[in-house]
N, C-alpha and C positions, 0 to 999 in steps of 0.2 A: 720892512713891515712897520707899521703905524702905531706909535706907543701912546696915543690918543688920539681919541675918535667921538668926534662930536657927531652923537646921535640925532641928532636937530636937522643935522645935514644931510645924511643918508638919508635917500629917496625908499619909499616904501609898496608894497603891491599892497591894492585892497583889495580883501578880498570878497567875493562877490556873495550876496546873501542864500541862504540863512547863517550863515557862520562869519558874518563881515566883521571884520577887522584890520588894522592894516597891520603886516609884516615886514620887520624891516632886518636883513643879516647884516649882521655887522663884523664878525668874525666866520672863515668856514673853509675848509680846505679847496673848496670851487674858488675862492674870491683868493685862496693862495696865501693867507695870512694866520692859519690857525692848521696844523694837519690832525691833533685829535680830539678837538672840543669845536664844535658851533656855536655860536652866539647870538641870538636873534630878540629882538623885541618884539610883545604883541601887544600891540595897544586897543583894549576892544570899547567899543560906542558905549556910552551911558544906556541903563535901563536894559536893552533887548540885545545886547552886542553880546555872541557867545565863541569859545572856541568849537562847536561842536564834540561830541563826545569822539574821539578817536584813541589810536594807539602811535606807538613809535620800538624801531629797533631798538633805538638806545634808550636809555634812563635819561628823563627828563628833569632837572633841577629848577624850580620857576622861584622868583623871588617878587613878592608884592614891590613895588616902590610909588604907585599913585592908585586912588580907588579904593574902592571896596566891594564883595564879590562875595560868588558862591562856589565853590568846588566840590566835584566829586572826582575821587582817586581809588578807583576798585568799586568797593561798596560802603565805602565812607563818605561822607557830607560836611561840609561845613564852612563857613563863614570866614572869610576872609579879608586882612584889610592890608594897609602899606606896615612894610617889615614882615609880612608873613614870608616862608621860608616853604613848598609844597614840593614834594616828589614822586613822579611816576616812575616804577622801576620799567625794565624791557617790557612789551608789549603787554601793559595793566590799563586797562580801557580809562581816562581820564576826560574830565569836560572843565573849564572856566567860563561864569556866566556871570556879568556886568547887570548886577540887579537895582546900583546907583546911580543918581544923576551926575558923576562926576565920570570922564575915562577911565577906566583901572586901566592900567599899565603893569606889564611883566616883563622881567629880562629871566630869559629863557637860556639855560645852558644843557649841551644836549651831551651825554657820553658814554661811550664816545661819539664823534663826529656823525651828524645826523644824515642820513638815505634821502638825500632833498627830492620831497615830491612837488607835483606840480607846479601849487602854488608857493612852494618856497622857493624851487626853481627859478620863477619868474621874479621874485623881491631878490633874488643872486643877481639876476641879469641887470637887475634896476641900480643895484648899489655897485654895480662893477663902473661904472663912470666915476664917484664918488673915489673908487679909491684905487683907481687909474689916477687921477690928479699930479 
């Protein structure tokens, strides 16, 4: 297992609009490096880049680290920037929407280990060359 992991290098899925963003896993029990946390990046587009409103098995942990943003988690609201700290618990409907000119960036931790759908499926597939290496 890889006790550093330059995120720069991991290949990403983007994902296809209205919800574009790209996705990049970086830890996850598929990629064999993580068996009960997933680790994912989402770096969503300046201005009109959202994550969709959706849900998840596990409880979602997202930490701001570039950007600034909007969030809704349940039926709460609110503004966000680098250092915010937001959590979805199991399946509590949540959205991130990039309403800045700059990327917001989020490292996403999922727990436990997230139900990879589709599209994260495919940013699994992307980043298995990376860390085959």
């Amino acid at each position: 297992m890889r006790s550093f992991v330059d995120c720069a290098e991991v290949p990403g899925f983007c994902v296809p609009s209205p919800n574009e963003r790209v996705l990049k896993v970086v830890f996850s029990p598929e990629l064999g490096n993580s068996e009960n946390v997933t680790v994912l990046l989402s770096i969503v587009a300046p201005r009109t880049g959202t994550t969709g409103l959706h849900t998840h098995e596990s409880t979602e942990i997202m930490y701001v680290v570039g950007g600034r943003g909007i969030a809704t988690i349940g039926d709460r609201t609110k503004e966000i920037g680098v250092d915010t700290v937001l959590v979805a618990g199991s399946r509590v409907l949540h959205e991130v929407k990039n309403k800045g000119d700059d990327t917001l960036k989020l490292v996403c931790f999922f727990v436990p280990a997230l139900k990879p759908t589709e599209n994260v499926k495919k940013a699994i597939e992307l980043a298995r060359d990376y860390f085959e290496k």
